[in-house]
C-alpha positions as CSV (number, residue, x, y, z in Angstrom):
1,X,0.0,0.0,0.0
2,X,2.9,2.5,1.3
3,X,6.8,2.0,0.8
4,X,9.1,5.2,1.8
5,X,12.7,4.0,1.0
6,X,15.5,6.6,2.3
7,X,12.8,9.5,2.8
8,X,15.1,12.4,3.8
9,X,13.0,15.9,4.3
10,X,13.6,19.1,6.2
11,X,12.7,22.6,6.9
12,X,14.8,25.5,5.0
13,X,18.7,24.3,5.9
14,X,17.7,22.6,8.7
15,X,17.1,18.4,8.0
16,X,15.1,16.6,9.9
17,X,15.0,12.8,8.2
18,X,18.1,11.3,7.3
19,X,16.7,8.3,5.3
20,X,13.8,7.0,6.5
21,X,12.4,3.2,5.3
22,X,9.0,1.2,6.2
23,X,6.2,0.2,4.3
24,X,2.3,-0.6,5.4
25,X,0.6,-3.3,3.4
26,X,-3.0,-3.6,2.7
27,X,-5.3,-4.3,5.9
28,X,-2.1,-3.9,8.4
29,X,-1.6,-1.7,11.3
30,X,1.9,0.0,11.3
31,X,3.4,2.6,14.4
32,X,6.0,5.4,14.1
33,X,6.6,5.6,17.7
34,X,9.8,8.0,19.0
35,X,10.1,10.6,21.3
36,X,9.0,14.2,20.9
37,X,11.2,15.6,18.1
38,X,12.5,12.7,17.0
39,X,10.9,12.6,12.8
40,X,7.3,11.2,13.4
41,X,5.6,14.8,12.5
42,X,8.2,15.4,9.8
43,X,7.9,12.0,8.4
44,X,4.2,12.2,8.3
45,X,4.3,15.5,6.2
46,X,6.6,14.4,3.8
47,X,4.2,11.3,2.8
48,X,2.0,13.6,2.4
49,X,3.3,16.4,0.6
50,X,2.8,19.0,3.4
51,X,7.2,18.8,3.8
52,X,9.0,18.8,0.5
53,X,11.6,15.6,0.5
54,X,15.0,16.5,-0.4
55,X,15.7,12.6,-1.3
56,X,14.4,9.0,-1.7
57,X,11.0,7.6,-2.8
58,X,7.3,7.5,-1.3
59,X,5.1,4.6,-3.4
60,X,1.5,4.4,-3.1
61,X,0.5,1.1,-4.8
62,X,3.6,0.9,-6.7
63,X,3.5,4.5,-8.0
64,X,5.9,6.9,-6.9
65,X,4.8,10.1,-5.3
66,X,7.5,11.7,-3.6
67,X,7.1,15.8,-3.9
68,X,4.0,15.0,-5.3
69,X,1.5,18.3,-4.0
70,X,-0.8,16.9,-1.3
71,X,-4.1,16.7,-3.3
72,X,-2.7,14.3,-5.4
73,X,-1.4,12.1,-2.6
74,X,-5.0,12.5,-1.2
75,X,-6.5,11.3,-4.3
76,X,-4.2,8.2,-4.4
77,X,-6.2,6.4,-1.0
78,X,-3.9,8.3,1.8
79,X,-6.3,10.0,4.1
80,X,-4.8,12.2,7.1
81,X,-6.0,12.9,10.8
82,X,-3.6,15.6,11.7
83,X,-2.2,16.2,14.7
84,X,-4.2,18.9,16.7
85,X,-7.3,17.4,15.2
86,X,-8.1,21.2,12.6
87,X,-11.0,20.5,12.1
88,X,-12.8,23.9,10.6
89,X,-14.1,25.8,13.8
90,X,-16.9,27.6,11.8
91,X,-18.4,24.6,9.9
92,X,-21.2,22.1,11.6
93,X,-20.1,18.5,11.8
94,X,-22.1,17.8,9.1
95,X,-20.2,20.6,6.8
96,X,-16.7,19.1,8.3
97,X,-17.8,15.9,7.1
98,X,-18.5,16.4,3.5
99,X,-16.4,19.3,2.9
100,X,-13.4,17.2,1.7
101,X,-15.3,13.8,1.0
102,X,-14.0,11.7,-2.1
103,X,-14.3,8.3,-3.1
104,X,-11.3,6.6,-4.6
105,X,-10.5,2.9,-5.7
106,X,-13.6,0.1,-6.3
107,X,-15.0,-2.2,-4.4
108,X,-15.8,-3.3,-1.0
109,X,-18.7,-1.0,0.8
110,X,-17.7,3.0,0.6
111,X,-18.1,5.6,3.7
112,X,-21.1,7.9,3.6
113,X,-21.9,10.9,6.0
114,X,-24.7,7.7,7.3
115,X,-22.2,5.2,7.5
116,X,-19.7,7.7,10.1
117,X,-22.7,8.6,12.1
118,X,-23.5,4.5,12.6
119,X,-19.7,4.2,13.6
120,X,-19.8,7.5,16.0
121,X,-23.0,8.1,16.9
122,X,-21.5,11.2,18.9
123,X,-21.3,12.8,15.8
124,X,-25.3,12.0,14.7
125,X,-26.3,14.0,18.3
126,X,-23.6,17.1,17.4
127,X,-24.2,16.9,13.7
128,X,-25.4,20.8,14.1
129,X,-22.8,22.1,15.8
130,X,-19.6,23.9,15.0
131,X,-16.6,22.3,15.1
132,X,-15.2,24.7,18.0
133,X,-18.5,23.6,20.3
134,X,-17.0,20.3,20.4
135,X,-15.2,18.6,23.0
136,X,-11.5,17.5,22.2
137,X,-12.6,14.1,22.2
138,X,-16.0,14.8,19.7
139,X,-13.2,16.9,17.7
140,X,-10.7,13.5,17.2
141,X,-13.6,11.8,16.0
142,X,-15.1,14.3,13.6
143,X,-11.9,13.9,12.5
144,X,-11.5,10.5,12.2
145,X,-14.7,10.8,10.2
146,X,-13.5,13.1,8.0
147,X,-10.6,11.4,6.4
148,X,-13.0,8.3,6.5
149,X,-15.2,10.7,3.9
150,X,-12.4,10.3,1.6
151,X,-12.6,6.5,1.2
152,X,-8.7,5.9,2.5
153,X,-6.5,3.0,1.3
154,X,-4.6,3.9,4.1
155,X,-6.0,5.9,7.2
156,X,-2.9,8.0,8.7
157,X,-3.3,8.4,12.6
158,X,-0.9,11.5,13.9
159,X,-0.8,10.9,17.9
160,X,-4.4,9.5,17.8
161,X,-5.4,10.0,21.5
162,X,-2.9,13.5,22.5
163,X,-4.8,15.0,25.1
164,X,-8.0,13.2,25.3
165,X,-9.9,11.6,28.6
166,X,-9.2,7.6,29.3
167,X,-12.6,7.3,28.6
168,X,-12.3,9.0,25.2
169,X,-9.3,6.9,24.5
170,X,-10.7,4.2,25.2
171,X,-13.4,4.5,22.6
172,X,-11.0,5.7,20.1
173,X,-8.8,2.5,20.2
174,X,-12.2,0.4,20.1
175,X,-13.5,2.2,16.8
176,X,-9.9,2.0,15.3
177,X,-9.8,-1.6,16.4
178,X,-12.7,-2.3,14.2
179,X,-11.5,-0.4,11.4
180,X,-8.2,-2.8,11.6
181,X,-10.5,-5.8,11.8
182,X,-13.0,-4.4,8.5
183,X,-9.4,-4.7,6.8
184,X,-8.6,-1.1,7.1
185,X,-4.8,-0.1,6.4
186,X,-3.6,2.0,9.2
187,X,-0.5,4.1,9.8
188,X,-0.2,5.4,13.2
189,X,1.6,7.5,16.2
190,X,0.9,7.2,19.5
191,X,2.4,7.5,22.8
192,X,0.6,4.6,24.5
193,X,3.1,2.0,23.6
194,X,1.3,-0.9,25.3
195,X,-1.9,-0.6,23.4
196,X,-0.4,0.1,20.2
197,X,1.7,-3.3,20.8
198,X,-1.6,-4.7,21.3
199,X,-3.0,-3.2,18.2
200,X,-0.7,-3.2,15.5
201,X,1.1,-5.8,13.2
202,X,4.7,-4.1,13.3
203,X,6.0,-1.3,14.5
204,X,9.6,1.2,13.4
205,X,11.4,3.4,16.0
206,X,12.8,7.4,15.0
207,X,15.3,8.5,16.5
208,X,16.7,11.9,15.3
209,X,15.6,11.3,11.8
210,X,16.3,7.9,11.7
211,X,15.0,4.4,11.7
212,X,16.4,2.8,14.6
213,X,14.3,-0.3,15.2
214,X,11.5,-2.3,13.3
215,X,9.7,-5.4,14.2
216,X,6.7,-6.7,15.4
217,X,4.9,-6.5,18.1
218,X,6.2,-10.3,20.3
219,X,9.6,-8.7,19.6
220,X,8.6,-5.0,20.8
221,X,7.3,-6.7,24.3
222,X,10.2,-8.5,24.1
223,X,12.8,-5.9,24.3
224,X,11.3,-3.6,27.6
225,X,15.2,-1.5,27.4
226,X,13.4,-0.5,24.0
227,X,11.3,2.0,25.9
228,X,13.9,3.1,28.2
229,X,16.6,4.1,24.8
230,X,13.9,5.3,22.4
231,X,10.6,6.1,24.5
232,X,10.6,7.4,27.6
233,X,11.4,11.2,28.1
């Protein structure tokens, strides 16, 4: 679904990747885990198109896309829930929802504005209100929901439960645990290392712009002095 091979990308004369490599394949669950600062933001933008690479190759379904400008990368299947959540303060949830929605590749059932209100009900009850009435929690989901609008191949996660109440998270993790199980291709950061060893297939390590681990999950349990080099503040 995704390969990055030796994705280097910066900001002005300052680089922040210095050849990043993973891939996600279709229906897996995938983490970028690494402490604040470390490339996870960065690496996320260059996939993207929101940071201009300065070297190596991003491939959605085989075709390349590095530097490619973000609508197109959108229109290839990647769908984005940003860090900070933006969604548009002075749109209704409902506006939020189909402001940006798409439908890309063929087959399998398709997300509709009825479809995201069956798998957040939340959203149904606040479907009038602006985005800045909601709670941070009602504000991940909405958009969650949005970039499920766009039909995603792959569904990018950037820190998916930052800030929220345990019982918020909680929910979060359950809906993204169906997704994984519907077949949904995820690509996620997190700081909740334990869950995401729970969720995902594999997971790859940044440190200061570059890969330092991979592997999956048995081995990331395996390996608690991972936390302590590459986690923990």
């Amino acid at each position: 679904m995704l390969a990055v091979e030796d994705l280097r990308a910066g900001y002005g004369g300052s680089q922040v990747l210095f050849g990043i490599s993973f891939a996600v394949s279709e229906g897996e669950a995938v983490t970028l885990l690494g402490r604040n600062g470390m490339g996870k933001t960065t690496t996320i933008g260059a996939v993207m198109g929101l940071v201009p690479p300065t070297g190596g190759s991003v491939r959605i379904a085989g075709r390349p896309f590095q530097g490619a400008p973000p609508h197109r990368i959108a229109q290839a299947g990647l769908g984005l829930v940003p860090e900070g959540r933006q969604v548009f303060p002075t749109l209704t949830v409902e506006e939020n929802l189909v402001a940006t929605a798409a439908r890309h590749g063929s087959g399998g059932e398709r997300w509709s504005l009825a479809r995201v209100y069956e798998f957040f009900p939340r959203l149904r009850e606040r479907r009038r209100n602006l985005g800045s009435q909601l709670s941070g929690g009602e504000q991940q989901m909405l958009a969650i929901g949005r970039a499920l609008m766009r039909n995603p191949r792959l569904l990018i996660l950037d820190e998916a439960t930052e800030g929220l109440a345990p019982l918020v998270r909680r929910e979060i993790w359950q809906r993204l645990a169906l997704l994984k199980a519907d077949g949904q291709a995820i690509l996620i950061v997190d700081k909740n290392v334990d869950h995401l060893a729970r969720f995902a297939d594999r997971h790859v390590i940044i440190e200061k712009g570059e890969v330092v681990w991979s592997g999956d999950s048995a081995a990331l349990l395996a390996a608690p002095d991972l936390k302590d080099r590459f986690l923990h503040v």
